[in-house]
SEMI-441190 format. One record per residue: x, y, z of N, C-alpha, C in turn; residue number from 1. Coordinates in nm, 2 decimals. Atoms other than C-alpha are relative to their C-alpha. Layout:
N
[[X, Y, Z], [X, Y, Z], [X, Y, Z], NUM]
...
% end
This chain:
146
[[0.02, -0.14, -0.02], [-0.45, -0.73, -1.86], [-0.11, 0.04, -0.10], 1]
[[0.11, -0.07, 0.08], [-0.76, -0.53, -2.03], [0.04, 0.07, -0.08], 2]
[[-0.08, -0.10, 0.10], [-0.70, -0.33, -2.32], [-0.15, 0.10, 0.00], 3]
[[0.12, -0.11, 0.05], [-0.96, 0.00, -2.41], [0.03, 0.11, -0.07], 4]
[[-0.06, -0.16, 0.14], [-0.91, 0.30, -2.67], [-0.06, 0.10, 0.05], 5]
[[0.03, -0.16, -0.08], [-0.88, 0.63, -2.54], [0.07, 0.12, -0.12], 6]
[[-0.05, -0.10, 0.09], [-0.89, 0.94, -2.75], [0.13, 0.09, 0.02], 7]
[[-0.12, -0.07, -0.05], [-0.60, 1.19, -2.75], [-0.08, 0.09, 0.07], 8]
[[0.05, -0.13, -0.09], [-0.82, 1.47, -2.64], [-0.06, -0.02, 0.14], 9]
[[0.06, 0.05, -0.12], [-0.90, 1.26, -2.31], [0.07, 0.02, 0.04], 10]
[[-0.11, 0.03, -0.03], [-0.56, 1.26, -2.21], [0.01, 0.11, 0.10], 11]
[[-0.05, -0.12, -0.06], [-0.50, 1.51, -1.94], [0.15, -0.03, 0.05], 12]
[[-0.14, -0.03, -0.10], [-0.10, 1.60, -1.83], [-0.04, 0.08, 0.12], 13]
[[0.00, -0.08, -0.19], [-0.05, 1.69, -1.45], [0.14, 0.02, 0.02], 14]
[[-0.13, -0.04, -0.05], [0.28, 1.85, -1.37], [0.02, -0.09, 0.10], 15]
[[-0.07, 0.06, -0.07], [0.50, 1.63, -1.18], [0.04, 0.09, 0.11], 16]
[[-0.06, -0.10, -0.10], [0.62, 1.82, -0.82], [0.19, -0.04, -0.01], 17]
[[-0.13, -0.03, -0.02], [0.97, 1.95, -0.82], [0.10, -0.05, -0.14], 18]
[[-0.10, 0.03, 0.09], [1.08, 1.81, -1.17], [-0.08, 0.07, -0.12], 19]
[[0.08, -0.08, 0.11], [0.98, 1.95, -1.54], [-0.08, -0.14, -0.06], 20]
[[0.06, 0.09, 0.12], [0.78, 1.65, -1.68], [-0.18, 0.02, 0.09], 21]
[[0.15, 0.05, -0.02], [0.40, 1.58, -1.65], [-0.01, -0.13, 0.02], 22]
[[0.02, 0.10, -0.05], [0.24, 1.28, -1.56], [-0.11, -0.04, -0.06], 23]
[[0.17, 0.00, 0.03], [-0.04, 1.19, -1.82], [-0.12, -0.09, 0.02], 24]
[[0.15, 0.11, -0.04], [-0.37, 1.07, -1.71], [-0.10, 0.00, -0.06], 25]
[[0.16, 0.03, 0.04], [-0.72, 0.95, -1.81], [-0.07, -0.06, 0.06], 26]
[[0.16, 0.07, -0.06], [-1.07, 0.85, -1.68], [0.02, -0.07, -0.09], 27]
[[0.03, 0.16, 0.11], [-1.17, 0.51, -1.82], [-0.04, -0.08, 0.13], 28]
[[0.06, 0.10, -0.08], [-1.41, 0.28, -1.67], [-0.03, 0.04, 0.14], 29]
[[0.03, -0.06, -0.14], [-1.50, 0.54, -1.38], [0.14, 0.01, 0.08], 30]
[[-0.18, -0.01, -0.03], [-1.09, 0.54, -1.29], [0.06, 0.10, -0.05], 31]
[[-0.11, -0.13, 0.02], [-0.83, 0.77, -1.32], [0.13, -0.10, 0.00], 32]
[[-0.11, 0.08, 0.00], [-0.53, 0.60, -1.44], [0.10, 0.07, -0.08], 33]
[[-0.15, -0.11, 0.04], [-0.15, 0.74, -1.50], [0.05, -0.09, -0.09], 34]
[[-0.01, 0.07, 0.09], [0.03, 0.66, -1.81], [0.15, -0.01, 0.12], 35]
[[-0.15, 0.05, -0.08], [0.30, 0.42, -1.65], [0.12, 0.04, -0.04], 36]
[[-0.16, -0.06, 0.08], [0.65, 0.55, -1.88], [-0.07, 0.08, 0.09], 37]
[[-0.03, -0.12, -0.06], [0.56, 0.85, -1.73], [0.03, 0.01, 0.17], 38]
[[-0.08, 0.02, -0.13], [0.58, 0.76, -1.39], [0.10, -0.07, 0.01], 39]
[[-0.20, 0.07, -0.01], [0.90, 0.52, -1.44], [0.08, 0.13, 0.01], 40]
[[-0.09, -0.10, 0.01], [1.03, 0.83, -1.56], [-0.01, 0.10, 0.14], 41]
[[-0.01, -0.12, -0.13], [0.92, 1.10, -1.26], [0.06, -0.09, 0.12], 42]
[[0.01, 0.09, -0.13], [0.98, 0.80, -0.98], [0.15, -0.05, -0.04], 43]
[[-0.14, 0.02, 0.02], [1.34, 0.76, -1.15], [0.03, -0.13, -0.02], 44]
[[-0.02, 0.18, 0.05], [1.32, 0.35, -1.27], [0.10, 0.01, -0.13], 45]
[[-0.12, -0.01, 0.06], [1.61, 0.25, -1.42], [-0.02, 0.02, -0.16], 46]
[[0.03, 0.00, 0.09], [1.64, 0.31, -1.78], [0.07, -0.14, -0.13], 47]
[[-0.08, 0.13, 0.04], [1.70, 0.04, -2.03], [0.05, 0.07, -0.12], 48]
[[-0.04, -0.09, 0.10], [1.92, 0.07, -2.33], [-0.04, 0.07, -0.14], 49]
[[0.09, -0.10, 0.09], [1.69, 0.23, -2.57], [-0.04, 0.17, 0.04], 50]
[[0.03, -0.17, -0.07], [1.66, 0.53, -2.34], [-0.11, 0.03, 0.08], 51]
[[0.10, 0.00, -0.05], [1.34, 0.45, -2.23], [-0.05, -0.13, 0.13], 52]
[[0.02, 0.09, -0.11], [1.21, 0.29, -1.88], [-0.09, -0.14, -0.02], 53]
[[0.08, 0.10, 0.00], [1.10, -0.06, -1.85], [-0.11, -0.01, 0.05], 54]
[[0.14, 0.02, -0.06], [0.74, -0.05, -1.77], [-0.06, -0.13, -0.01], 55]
[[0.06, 0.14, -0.01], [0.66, -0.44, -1.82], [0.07, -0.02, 0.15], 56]
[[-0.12, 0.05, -0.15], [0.95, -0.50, -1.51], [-0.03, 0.07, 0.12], 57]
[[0.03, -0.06, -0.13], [0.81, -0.20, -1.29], [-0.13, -0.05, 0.02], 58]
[[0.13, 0.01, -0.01], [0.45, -0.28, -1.39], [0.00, -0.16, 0.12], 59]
[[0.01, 0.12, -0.02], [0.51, -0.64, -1.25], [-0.01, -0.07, 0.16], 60]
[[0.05, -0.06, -0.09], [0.47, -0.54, -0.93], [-0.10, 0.08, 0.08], 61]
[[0.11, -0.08, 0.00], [0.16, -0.41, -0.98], [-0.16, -0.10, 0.01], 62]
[[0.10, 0.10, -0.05], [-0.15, -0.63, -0.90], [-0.08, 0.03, -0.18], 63]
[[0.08, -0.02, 0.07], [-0.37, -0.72, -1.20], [-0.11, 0.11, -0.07], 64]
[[0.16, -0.12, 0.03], [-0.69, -0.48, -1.15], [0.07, 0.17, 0.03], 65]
[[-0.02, -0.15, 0.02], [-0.47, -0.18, -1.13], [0.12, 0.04, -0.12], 66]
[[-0.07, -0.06, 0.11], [-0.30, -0.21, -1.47], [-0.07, -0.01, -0.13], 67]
[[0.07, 0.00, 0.14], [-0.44, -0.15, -1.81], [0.07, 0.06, -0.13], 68]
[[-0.10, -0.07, 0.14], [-0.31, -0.14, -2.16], [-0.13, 0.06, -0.01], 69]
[[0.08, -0.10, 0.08], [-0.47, 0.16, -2.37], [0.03, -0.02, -0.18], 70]
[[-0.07, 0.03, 0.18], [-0.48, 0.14, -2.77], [-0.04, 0.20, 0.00], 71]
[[0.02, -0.16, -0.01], [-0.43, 0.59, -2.76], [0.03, 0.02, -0.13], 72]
[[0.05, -0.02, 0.12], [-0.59, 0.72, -3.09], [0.05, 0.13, -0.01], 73]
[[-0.02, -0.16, 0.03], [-0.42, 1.04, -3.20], [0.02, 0.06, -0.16], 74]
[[0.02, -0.05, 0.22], [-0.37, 1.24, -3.58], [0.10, -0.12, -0.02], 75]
[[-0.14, 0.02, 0.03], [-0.02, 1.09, -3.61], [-0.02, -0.23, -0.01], 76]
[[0.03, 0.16, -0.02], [-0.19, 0.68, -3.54], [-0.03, -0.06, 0.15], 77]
[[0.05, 0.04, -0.11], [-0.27, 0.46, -3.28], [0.10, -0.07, 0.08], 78]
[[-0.12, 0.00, -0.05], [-0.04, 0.39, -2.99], [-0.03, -0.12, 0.11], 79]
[[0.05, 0.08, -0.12], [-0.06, 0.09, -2.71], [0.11, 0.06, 0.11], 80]
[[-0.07, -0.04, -0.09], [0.01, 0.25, -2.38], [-0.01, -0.11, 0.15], 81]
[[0.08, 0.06, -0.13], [0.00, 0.10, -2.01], [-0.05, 0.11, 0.11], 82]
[[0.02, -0.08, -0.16], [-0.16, 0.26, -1.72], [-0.03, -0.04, 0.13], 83]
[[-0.01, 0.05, -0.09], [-0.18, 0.23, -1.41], [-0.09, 0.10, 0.12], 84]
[[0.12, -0.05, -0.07], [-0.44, 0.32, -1.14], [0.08, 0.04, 0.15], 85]
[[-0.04, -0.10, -0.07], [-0.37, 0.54, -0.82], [0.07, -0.09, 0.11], 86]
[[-0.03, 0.13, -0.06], [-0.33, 0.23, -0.61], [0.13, -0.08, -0.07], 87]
[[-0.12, 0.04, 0.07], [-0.07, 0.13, -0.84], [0.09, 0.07, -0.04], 88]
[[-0.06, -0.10, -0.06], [0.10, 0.46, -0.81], [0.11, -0.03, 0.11], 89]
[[-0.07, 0.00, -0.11], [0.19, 0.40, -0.49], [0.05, -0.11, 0.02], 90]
[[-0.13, 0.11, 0.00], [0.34, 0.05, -0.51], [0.13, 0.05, -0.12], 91]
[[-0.14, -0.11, 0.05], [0.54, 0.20, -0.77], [0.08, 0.05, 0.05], 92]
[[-0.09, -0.11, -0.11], [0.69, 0.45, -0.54], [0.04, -0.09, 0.06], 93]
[[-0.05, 0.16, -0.10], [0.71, 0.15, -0.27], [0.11, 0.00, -0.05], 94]
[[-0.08, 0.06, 0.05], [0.88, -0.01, -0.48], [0.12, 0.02, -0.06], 95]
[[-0.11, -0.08, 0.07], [1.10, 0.25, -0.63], [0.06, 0.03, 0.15], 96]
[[-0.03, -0.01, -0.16], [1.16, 0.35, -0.22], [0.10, -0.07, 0.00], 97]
[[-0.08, 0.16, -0.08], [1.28, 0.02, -0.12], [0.14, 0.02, -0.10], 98]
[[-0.09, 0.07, 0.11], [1.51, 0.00, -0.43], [0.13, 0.13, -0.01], 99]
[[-0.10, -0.11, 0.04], [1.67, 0.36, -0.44], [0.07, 0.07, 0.09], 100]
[[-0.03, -0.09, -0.12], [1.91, 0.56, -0.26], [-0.01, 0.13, -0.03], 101]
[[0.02, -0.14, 0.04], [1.82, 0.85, -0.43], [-0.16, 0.04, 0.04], 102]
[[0.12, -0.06, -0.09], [1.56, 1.12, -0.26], [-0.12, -0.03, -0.11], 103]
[[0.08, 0.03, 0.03], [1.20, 0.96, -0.39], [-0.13, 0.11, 0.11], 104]
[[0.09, -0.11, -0.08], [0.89, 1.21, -0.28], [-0.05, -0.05, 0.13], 105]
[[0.07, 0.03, -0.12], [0.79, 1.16, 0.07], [-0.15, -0.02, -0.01], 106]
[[0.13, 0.13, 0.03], [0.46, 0.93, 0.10], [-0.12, 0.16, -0.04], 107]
[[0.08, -0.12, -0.04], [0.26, 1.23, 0.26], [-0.05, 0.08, -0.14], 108]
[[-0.02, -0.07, 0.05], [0.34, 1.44, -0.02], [-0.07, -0.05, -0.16], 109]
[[0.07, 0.09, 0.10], [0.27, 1.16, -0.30], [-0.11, 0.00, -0.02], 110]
[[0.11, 0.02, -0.03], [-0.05, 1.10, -0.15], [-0.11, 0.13, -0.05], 111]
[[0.11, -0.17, 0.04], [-0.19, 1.50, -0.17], [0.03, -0.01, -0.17], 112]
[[0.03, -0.05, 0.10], [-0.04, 1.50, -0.52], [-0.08, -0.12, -0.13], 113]
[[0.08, 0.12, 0.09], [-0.23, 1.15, -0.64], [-0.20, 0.05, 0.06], 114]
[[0.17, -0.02, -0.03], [-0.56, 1.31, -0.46], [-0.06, 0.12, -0.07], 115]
[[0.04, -0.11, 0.11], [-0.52, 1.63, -0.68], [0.00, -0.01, -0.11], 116]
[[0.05, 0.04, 0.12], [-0.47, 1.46, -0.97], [-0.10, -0.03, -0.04], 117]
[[0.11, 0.03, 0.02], [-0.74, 1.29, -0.95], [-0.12, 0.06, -0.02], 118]
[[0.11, -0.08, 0.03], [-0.98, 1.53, -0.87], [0.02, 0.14, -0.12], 119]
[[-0.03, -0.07, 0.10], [-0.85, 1.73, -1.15], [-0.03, -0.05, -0.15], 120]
[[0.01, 0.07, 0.10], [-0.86, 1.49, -1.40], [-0.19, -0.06, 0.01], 121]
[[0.14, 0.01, 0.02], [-1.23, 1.38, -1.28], [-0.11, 0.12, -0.02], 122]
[[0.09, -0.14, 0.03], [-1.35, 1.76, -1.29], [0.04, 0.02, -0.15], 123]
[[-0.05, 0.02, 0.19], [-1.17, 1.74, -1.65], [-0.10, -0.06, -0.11], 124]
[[0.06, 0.09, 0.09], [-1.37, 1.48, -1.76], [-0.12, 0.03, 0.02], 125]
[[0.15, -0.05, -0.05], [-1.71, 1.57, -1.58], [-0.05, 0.13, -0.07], 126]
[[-0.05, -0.13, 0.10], [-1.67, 1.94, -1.76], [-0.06, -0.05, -0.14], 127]
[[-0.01, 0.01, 0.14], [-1.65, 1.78, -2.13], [-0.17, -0.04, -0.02], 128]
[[0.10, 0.00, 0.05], [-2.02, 1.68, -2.10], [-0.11, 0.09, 0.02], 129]
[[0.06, -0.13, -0.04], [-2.17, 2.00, -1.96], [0.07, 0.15, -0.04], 130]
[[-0.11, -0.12, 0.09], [-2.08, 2.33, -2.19], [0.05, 0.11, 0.15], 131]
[[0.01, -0.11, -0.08], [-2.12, 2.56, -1.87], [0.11, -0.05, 0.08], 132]
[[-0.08, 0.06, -0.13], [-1.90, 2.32, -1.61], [0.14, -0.01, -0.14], 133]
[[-0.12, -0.02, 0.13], [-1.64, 2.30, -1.94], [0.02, 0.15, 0.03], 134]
[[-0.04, -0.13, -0.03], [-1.62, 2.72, -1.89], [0.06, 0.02, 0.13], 135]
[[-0.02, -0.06, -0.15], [-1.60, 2.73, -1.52], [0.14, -0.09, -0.03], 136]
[[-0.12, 0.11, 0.02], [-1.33, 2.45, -1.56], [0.12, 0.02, -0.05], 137]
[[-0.10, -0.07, 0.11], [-1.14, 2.63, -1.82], [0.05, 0.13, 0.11], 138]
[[0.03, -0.13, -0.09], [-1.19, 2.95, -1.58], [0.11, -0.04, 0.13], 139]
[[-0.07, 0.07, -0.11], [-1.04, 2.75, -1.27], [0.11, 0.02, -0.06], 140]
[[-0.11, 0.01, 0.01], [-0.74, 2.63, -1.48], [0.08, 0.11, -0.02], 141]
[[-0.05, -0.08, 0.06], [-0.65, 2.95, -1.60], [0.08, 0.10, 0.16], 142]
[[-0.04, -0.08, -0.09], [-0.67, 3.14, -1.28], [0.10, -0.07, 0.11], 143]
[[-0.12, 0.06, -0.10], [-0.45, 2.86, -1.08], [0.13, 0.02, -0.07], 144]
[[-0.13, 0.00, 0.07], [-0.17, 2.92, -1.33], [0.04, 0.14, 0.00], 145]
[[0.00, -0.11, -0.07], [-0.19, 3.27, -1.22], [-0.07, 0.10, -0.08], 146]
% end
């Protein structure tokens, strides 16, 4: 798997639909990729006894070119995360699908909110190097949150 260092302030959270957690993502290498714990956790993967979901056991199911460690640089130190690319999202879910009998988001529904993230998270990043598209950007978020 690849590793690459991503700043904290790259990091964008996307509200998860219908639960209280976010889902955080980052551009890297022209991609948009979701930090995997966080989808174990919204997609309901079992928890191991630390409290926390196994992400090597879900990831493993996940094709090579759509997972990547991160070494995430923040004040507090440097952190090794995995992520996982939009395509690898959705085997996830699959895979969580097949496995659960508990209500998992209908595909449809998955689908619009992996194509909003995205374009949320690439207008996020496209923004940071233009001050004027950073205002309008800022402007957007504010007025969708009402």
């Amino acid at each position: 798997m690849r590793s690459v260092f991503i700043a904290a302030e790259h990091i964008r959270p996307i509200p998860w639909p219908g639960k209280r957690l976010c889902v955080r993502t980052v551009r890297s290498e022209g991609r948009v990729w979701f930090v995997a714990a966080d989808l174990c956790r919204a997609l309901e993967y079992a928890l191991s006894s630390n409290g926390k979901p196994n992400v090597t056991e879900a990831l493993a199911g996940v094709s090579a070119e759509h997972r990547l460690f991160a070494a995430l640089e923040t004040h507090r130190g440097t952190y090794r995360i995995a992520l996982t690319s939009a395509t690898g999202l959705i085997a996830l879910a699959a895979r969580q699908r097949a496995k659960s009998t508990a209500a998992v988001m209908p595909e449809t529904r998955l689908h619009m909110w992996i194509a909003r993230a995205v374009a949320e998270v690439a207008g996020f990043h496209d923004s940071q190097d233009d001050p004027a598209a950073a205002s309008a950007f800022a402007a957007r978020a504010r007025a969708a949150k009402g």
